[in-house]
Every structure is written in C-alpha cells, then in structure tokens.
C-alpha positions, 0 to 999 in steps of 0.5 A: 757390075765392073771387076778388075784383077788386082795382084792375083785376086778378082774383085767387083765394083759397083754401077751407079743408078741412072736418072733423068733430069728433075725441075726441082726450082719451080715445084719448091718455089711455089711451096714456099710462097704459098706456104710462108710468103713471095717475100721468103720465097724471094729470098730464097732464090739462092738456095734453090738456083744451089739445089737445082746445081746440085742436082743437075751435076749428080744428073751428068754420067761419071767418067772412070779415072780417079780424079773424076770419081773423087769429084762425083764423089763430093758432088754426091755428098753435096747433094746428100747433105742438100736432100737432109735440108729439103726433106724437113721443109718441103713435103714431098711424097705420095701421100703428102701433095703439098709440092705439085708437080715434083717426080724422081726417076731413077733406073736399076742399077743391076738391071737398066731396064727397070726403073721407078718414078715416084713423088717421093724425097725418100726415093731420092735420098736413097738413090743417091747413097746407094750411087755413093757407095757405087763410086766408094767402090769404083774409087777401090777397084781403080787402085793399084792394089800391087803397091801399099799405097794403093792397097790402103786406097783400096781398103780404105775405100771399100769400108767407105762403100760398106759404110754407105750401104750401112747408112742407106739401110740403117738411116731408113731411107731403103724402107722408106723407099720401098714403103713410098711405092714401088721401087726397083730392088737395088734400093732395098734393105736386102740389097743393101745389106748385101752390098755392106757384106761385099764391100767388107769382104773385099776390104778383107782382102785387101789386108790379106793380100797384105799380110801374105805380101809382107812375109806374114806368120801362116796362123795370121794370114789363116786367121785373115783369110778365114774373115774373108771367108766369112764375109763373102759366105754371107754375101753369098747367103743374102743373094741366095735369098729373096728378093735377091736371088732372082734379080742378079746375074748367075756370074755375080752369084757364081762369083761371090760363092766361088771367092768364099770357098777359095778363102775358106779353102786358103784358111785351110791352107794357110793354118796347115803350113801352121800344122805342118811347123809344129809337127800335127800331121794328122790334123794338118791332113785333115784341114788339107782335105776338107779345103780341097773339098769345098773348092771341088765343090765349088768349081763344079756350079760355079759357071762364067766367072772370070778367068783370073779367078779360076786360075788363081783357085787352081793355083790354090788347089794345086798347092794344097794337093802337094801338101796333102801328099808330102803329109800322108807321105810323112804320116805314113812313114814316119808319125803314123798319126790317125787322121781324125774326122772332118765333123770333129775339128774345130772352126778355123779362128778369125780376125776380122780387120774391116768395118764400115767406115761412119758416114756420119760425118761427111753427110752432116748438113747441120752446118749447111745455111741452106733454107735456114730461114725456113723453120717449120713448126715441128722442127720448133715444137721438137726444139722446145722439147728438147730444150726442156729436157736440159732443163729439167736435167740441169735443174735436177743436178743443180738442186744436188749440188745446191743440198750438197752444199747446205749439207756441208754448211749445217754438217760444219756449223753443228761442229762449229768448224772452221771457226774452233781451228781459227780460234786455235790460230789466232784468227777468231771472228764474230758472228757478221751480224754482231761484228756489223753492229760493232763496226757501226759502234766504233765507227760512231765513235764507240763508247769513248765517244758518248763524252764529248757528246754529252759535253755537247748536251751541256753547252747546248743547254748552257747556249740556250739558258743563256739566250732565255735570259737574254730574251728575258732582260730585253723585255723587262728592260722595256717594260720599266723604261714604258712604266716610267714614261707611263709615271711621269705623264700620266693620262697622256701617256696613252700608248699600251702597256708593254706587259699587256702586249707582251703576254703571250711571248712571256708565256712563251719564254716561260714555256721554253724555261720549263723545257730547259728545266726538264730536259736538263733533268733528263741530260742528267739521268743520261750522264748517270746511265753512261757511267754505270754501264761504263764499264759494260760498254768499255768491250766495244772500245777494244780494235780489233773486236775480236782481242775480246774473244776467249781463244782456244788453249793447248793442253798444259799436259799431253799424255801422248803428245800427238795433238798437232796431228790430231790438228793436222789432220782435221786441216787437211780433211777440211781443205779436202772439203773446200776443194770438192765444193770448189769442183761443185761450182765449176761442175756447175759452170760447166753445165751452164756453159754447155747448155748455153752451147747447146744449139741442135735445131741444125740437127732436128732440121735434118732430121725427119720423123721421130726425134727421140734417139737424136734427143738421147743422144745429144742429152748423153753429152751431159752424162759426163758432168752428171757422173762427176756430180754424183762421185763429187756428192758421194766423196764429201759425205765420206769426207764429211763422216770422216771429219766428224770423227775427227773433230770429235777427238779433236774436242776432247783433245783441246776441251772445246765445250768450256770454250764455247761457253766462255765465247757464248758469254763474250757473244751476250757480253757484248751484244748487250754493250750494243744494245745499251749503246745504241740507247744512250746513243739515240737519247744523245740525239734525241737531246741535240735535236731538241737543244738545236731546234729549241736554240733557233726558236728562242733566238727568232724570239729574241729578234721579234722581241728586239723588233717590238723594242725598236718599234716601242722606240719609235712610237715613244718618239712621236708620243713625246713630240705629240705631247710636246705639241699639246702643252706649249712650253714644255719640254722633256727633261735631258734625261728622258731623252738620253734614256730613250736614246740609250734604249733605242740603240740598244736594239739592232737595227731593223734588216730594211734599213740602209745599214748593210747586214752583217757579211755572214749570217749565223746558226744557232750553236749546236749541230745536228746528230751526226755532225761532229761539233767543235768546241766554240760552238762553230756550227754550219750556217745552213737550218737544220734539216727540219723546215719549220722555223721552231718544231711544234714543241713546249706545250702551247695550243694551237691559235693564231697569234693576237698579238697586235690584233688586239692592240692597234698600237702593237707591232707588226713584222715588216713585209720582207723581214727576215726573222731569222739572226744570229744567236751571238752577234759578231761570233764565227765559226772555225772554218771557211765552210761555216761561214761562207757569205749568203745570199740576200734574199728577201723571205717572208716573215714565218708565222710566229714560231711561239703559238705552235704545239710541243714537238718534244712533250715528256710522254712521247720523247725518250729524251724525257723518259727516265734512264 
C-alpha cells in the first residue's frame, strides 16, 4: 500500500503482485505439435517468441514516475489481451494437463510472504488484472491533485482502477482462481469488490475536492461529500468481513473507517452552512452534533493512520465546533428552536459522480492475429451455433416482411388499386399476359397483316398450277413424238412406250393435282374465315392497345363537388403504402447486409465457457431492424384499412362496378380476337408450308422428267441410225429429223455436260412462315428448313421406285447429278442476298421424292380442316 497527501486529503494506492519468471514457449509449443502438427507449430513460432515478450515484460518491476507507470500500464493490457487468446487454445489447468510442464507463481500483493503457484490460465489472468488496477491507482495518486488537470488524471484514473477490479470479479477470473486451487487473498471476489469500492470512493473525492475548490454551493458539495461517505463505509464494511479483515493491516482498516467518518462528519458540515442560510437553526444544531459524534467516535479506534489525515479531521472538527456554538448562541438568543432528535432526521442527500470506468474495450483481443490459425472444434461448433441463430431470426423477419408484402398486393388486387386511379388519369394497362399476347400479334403483323398473306396462299397455288402443267406438257409432248416414231417404223421401233415408263410420275403428277384441288378449297374456307371475324380481329389493330379499353368517367353531377379530394386523398395514402414497402426492402437489405458483416469467431476465440450471453448480446445487434419491421408491419395494416375506406367512397363516388364490367368485356373481347388470330394465323403457315415443300417436289419432278426427255432423245438418235443401218437406202425424211432435233432442244442440257450452269441457283417461289415474301416471288436460295428433298405427302405408299428397274431401256440419273433446278429458268429474286452465287458442288442424286408417303394427308393437317 502507497499513500500520498494531495491538497489536504490522504489517499491510497495500490502494490503490484510479484511473480517469477515462467518458460511459456516450449510447454505451448509442444501442445501445438502434438495437437495439430510440427508444421502449425512452425508457424507459430512468431506467436509465441510475442507471448513469451509479453510476459517477460509484465515480469520487470515498475518504476514510480509516470511515464513509466503508463508504459507498464500498456505492457499489462497487452498481455491481458494475449492471455484472452491463449486461454481458449491451449488447456492449461490443474484438471486439464494437456500443456505439461507450465506453472504460474504469483506473491500477495498485501502480504509478500505468501504466494500461489498453480498450472492454471485462470491464476494468471487474474494477477494480471488485479497489477492492473494497481498501476490504474498509482497512475492517480502520482497526479498533482493541486491543479484541475491533475485532479482529472486523478479521477479519471481512479475509475480505471474500479474498473479492473470490477472486471476481475465480474469476468470470473477471481472465482475461477480460487475454484482452480488455493490462491493467495488479493485475487479474490471479496478483495476484489473491495477495492472497486475504494477506487470509486477515492474518485469521489477527487470531485469534492473540486467542487469546494471551485467556490461550490454548500448543499452540492454536502451532497458529494456524503457519496464519499457512502462509498468508503462500504469499503470499510467489505474489510471488516472474512476472508478480509484478517489478512490487511490495522492501518488500512483505520484508514478507511476514519475517511468515511470524517465525510459523513464533512456532509454534516457542509449541509449545515445550507441550515444555517435559510435561518433552520435547530436542525442545522442537530446535524453539527451528530457529525461531531462520529468523528469522536472514530478517532478513539482509529490508530496509526497518517498524520495528515488526522489533522485534516481535527481541522474538521474545530470548524463544526465553532458552528455549533454560534447556532446554540443564536437559538438561544434569538429562534429559541427546539432542536429535534438525531433518530428523527432524515438521511443526508447524495450524488454520486463516479463509476467504473469499462474496460471492455482496452482488453478486447478480437482484433489481435495471435494463433489465429489455431481454431479448435469448440470455438467452430460455438460459430456454427451462433450462426443458426441469425438464420433463424432473419429468416423469421424475412417471412413478415415477404406476407407483409403479399398482403398489400391481394388487400389492393381486391380493390382493384392502382389500376382504377390509372384508368381515371389516362393510364390504363392490360393484364401482362394478354398485352404479351397482343404484342406478339402486332408485331406479326396484326390483323392488317393476314391479307398479304393470304395473297401469299394465292401465288403460291398459282406457282404450283402452273408447274404442274408444265410438268405436264413435257410429258405429254414426249409421249406423241414417241407415238409417232412408233407409227411410221412399226416392229422396228422397239425401244418402250413412253406411258409404260412414265406411269408412275403420272400418278404422281396426278396426286399433287388432287392436293392442289383440296388445299385451294381450304385456302378458300380460310379467306372466308378472315372476313367474318374481320371485324372482331380489327381491336388488335389499334396502337396503343390500350386507346380500346373503357376508361373511368367524372360525374356529369356533383352534389358536393369534392370528388378531387376523395381522389387526392386515395393518392396519397397509396404512395404512403409504396413507401413503406420501399422500407421493407431496404430493412431487409439491411439484415442481409449485417449478417454478411457479422464475424464473432474473434469474439468466441476470446471467449472460455459458455457462450450464451456473448450470443445475446451479439444477436441484440438485430433488435433494432426487427422493431423497425414490426412498427413498418403494423403502420401498412393501419394504412391499409384506411385506403379501404376510401376506395370504398371513391367507387361509389365515380361508379366503378359498370366500369369493371365494361373493361371485363373489353378483356374477353379482345382475348378472343387473339385466339382467333392465332388460328387463322397458324392454318396460313401451315399452307405456305405445304405450297413451299409442294413447289420444291413438283419442280425436282419436272427436271427428272426433263432428264427422261434428253435420254428418250438420245435413245431415238442411236434407234434412227440403227434402223438406217438395217435397211440400205433409206433415209429418214427431213421432218422426223427436225422434229427430233426441235424435241431434244427443248429440253435443258444435263448439269454434266461442258455447258457452264446458270450463275445462280434458284428457290422455289414462296418463303417459309415467318419470312416476309415479296411480290415477284423473290425467294432465298437456300432449302427450307425441312432436310428431305419432297416432305412425305399426297398420298402414295411406300415402295421403292421401279422405274428402269422394269425396263432395261429406262432412264437413270447420272452419278452426281444435281436434282434440284429452278422453278422459272432465268427468274431473280429482288436483292443481292437471294441471289448470291453458290458453290458447285457435286450432291448425289436423292431418291425419287414421287414414291414417298403424304406428310399433309386431310385427316392430320389443319390446313385441311374445314374453317
């Protein structure tokens, strides 16, 4: 104990515990590597040469002055935080001997010849608060109390000390101490509380001393005084008890009981002067004596206490003496006031300026990197704990903000708000299904559109009549020239007749005929169809859709007039509502964002023991938002009752239920022009699919047939000249030659002749659904999307082809023969792009497109069904 006399008072500080020196690097090291593994414990290495510093400079006695009190100050919270980060890793107790060979000897700090050494992190965390709150105190009484500034050191340092008392005994780390084995008395609870009670009470002073320096009112400086009082008489009281009142010396006892009668004694004084002022001379006689009392009382058992105090009491005493004989003077002479009983006044006031200051902060070690690779399992279980708990409480608030939310859409869909006070503005909007569907109509060409595609239908079919005929006239054209070679030589025209090998692409010819005659019926039943639901399709012309809907009118006539403000006020109660579901958003930001920041594995790394109330209070931090959600949940049903009411008026105000009739029937109106467009428009495709794959198989016919014409020419040559050979002097007349001459240029060259093909390649006439067609039949070069060169379609079954196979003369396809040509010889489309040069490339021959089976048979297209 150290004490020093600062303005005229006398006030105590604190010896620090002595301890030994302690090998903390190789015990710890070897936990590590037999725990984790020499690698960890390598990388560690750092860590614990810092601990080891640590300590070893906690170890070094302290010299008084007060830069080096403030140094062993931070070298002691260094270390504190240090011990937070060992305690959790490494096991070391009496009970737990996983760190061998690790003992902590530490002396009394009130008594030197008494001293504990245990295997214990408790032990040591203990002595290095309570050396603490020893510096905390020496640190106060090395101030200069006789200046403000140094009165504020002083005070301020004194709170410290209470603080680190406080937290040796509220952290635990007294019991703890003491429940590890037997420890010396200045680490205990009690000695711990008592010193808290002495720090604060010497703080106190410090401000009384304050306030009567600063020319203070008597009843302040009565009411600090009395704190003073207050505070030492506890001190006094904790000494006086066990285990304590044994183990200090008769001075500190003596001490502390003679200061808390001389500020009782003071409190008297001080509130007397008050009396005295406001003329109460009987109770100011009565507090004078009972002050002097106590004083008397002390001084008789108190023995060897400083001499400065005992002369600041007497000075004390003499004061109240004088007083006491001016009031019995003046009570007798002139107030004749009984002066009542010491049992019937009441207890002096107080006012109590001093607590421990937290020393939470300063010991915080969640920010230190010591060990942090060393995490063991609890502290993760303890995380993952934690980290449910967050889950589940976000997870709760974000299920009431989510049903806040569907509340406020269905409550508004029931009362069909925003939409009725769009509609009222001018802004009215379709339901989004029907206006996509609407969009998608317009942007195909709505309505308008159908009758250039129709138009489409019609030179389609005209494209493909005209082919068939073509086809036709070929054929024909070759079958009379063969009948005729076949009149005039008779037996000696032996080569097949031309309808013997032409009946199967006859039957075929036939067959596209007979699709051309049914899908121009059904080009007709859709042309009807179109112009009878004209003018039912004629609403999905209208830009913007929504010019069709009804809109919601004003009154011809107002009773009152006030339909504006009905309107008003419904406005503003809904942006009311938006803005609270705009806070429900960011309130939930909010907590996501928090959750995302919120690391307290630091904190649990600090942490021994139970972590429940570290859970409480980290999970506090989310108290805040979840209030905000409950008041923001509360305000929109308040607001949402409130906005029913006034819809309600507002709807018998502006007759809102033949509104929503009329804009029902809109709704059906024109969900049904889509439906009905969407039909016609899929028959339209269906046809220009059939007319685009029906225009590629007829002409890949008309050039097998132009290709069964050249052969059938050639074939006549060689027959001619053969017969020629056979009958000496004859000689075919001049018009059999021109006719076969005329017959053989009528046909086109065969592609693998030397003549160049033509520079570009042609399509057949129409596009495919979904490519704009242009009138001149302009059509892209490339197929269609289908691969087969003809789709199985008009009604043939399935057999190979026999043409030739029956017939040895008959026609084959040379190997590389491209059977694909132009519709129209000599025809371009519009632009560059359809008409782009294509590569020559050798394709084999496809098989005959006219044996396959109908792709469009009228019991499976729609194309055929009647509209």
């Amino acid at each position: 104990m150290a004490s020093a006399a600062g303005s005229s008072n006398v006030m105590l500080a604190i010896n620090e515990k002595k301890t030994i020196t302690t090998d903390l690097y190789r015990p710890l090291r070897l936990y590590i590597a037999s725990t984790y593994s020499e690698r960890e414990a390598a990388a560690a290495d750092d860590d614990l040469s810092v601990v080891c510093d640590l300590r070893a400079a906690v170890e070094k006695p302290s010299l008084p002055d007060p830069s080096s009190l403030e140094q062993r100050r931070d070298a002691l919270l260094a270390y504190a935080r240090a011990l937070a980060l060992v305690e959790p890793r490494f096991p070391i107790s009496p009970d737990r001997a996983h760190v061998h060979s690790l003992t902590f000897t530490w002396h009394d700090a009130f008594k030197g010849n008494k001293k504990c050494a245990l295997a214990s992190i408790h032990l040591e965390k203990a002595s290095v608060l309570f050396n603490l709150g020893a510096v905390y105190s020496q640190i106060a009484l090395a101030a200069d109390r006789s200046t403000d500034v140094g009165i504020r050191i002083a005070c301020g340092a004194f709170q410290s000390a209470a603080g680190a008392f406080a937290w040796l005994r509220e952290s635990g780390a007294a019991a703890k101490a003491v429940a590890a084995g037997t420890t010396t008395v200045d680490i205990t609870p009690e000695c711990a509380g008592m010193l808290e009670k002495l720090m604060l009470a010497q703080a106190q002073e410090c401000f009384f001393e304050k306030v009567i320096g600063g020319g203070k009112p008597p009843a302040l400086c009565s009411k600090v005084a009395r704190q003073v009082g207050i505070l030492y008489e506890e001190a006094y009281t904790a000494l006086s008890a066990s285990p304590l009142s044994q183990h200090f010396d008769k001075t500190w006892v003596s001490h502390v009981q003679l200061k808390a009668a001389q500020f009782y004694a003071d409190a008297c004084y001080r509130y007397s002067l008050d009396l005295h002022e406001k003329e109460e001379i009987a109770e100011e006689i009565a507090r004078l004596k009972i002050g002097m009392s106590a004083l008397a009382d002390a001084k008789k058992t108190t023995k060897g206490v400083a001499a400065q105090l005992l002369d600041s009491v007497n000075k004390l005493e003499s004061n109240m003496k004088t007083n006491l004989e001016r009031a019995m003077k003046e009570n007798d002479r002139v107030y004749l006031m009984r002066v009542p009983a010491a049992g019937s006044l009441g207890a002096l006031p107080a006012a109590s300026l001093v607590k421990p200051t937290s020393l939470a902060e300063v010991l915080d070690a969640s920010k230190e990197r010591l060990f942090s690779s060393l995490v063991p399992d609890g502290s993760m279980k303890a995380l993952s704990k934690y980290t449910e708990m967050v889950d589940n409480s976000i997870r709760t608030q974000a299920e009431k903000l989510q049903q806040a939310s569907e509340i406020t859409r269905v409550r508004l869909k029931e009362m069909d708000l925003p939409d009725s006070i769009l509609s009222l503005e001018g802004n009215i909007t379709l339901p989004m299904d029907l206006k996509e569907d609407v969009e998608a109509v317009q942007i195909s060409g709505g309505p308008a559109g159908l009758e250039s595609e129709l138009q489409q239908l019609r030179d389609l079919s005209r494209v493909n009549q005209e082919l068939l005929v073509q086809t036709e006239e070929l054929l024909q054209k070759e079958a009379n020239e063969d009948a005729q070679f076949r009149t005039q030589f008779g037996s000696r025209w032996t080569r097949p007749q031309s309808s013997t090998l032409t009946k199967n692409i006859q039957d075929r010819l036939n067959l596209f005929a007979s699709n051309l005659k049914r899908a121009a019926d059904s080009d007709s039943l859709i042309e009807r169809g179109v112009k009878e639901n004209y003018s039912l399709m004629s609403i999905l012309d209208k830009r913007p859709i929504e010019s069709a809907l009804p809109s919601i009118s004003r009154p011809i006539m107002s009773l009152d007039g006030n339909e504006d403000a009905i309107v008003g006020a419904l406005k503003q109660s809904l942006r009311q509502l938006e803005s609270l579901g705009a806070q429900r958003a960011g309130l939930e930001d909010m907590l996501k964002e928090m959750k995302r920041k919120d690391d307290i594995l630091p904190k649990l790394m600090v942490g021994v023991g139970s972590h429940d109330d570290l859970f409480k209070k980290e999970i506090a931090k989310y108290d805040p938002i979840c209030a905000d959600i409950a008041d923001n949940i509360v305000a929109q049903e308040q607001l949402l009752l409130q906005i029913q009411a006034q819809n309600e008026q507002f709807a018998a105000v502006f007759n809102l239920e033949d509104y929503k009739a009329a804009r029902e029937r809109c709704y059906k109106q024109i969900a049904a022009a889509v439906v009905k467009y969407q039909e016609f428009k899929k028959n339209i495709n269906e046809g220009l699919n059939f007319y685009v794959t029906l225009q590629e198989a007829i002409g890949k016919i008309k050039q097998q047939c132009s290709d069964f014409i050249m052969t059938r020419n050639i074939q006549c040559r060689e027959m001619m000249e053969d017969v020629q050979r056979k009958l000496p002097g004859f000689r075919f007349s001049s018009s059999s030659r021109s006719s076969m001459q005329r017959n053989a240029a009528s046909v086109p060259p065969d592609e693998s002749s030397p003549s160049p093909p033509p520079p570009h390649a042609q399509a057949p006439y129409a596009s495919p659904p979904g490519v704009d067609s242009r009138h001149g039949y302009s059509q892209p070069e490339a197929r269609p999307a289908y691969s087969q060169p003809y789709p199985p379609s008009y009604g043939a079954t399935p057999q190979q082809p026999t043409y030739g196979a029956q017939h040895p003369g008959q026609y084959q396809p040379p190997p590389g023969h491209d059977c694909g040509q132009p519709a129209y010889p000599g025809w371009r489309g519009p632009y560059p792009y359809y008409n782009a040069p294509q590569p020559q490339q050798s394709v084999p021959c496809p098989q005959a497109p006219y044996n396959a089976t109908g792709a469009y048979p009228p019991h499976q297209s729609n194309y055929y069904r009647p509209q």
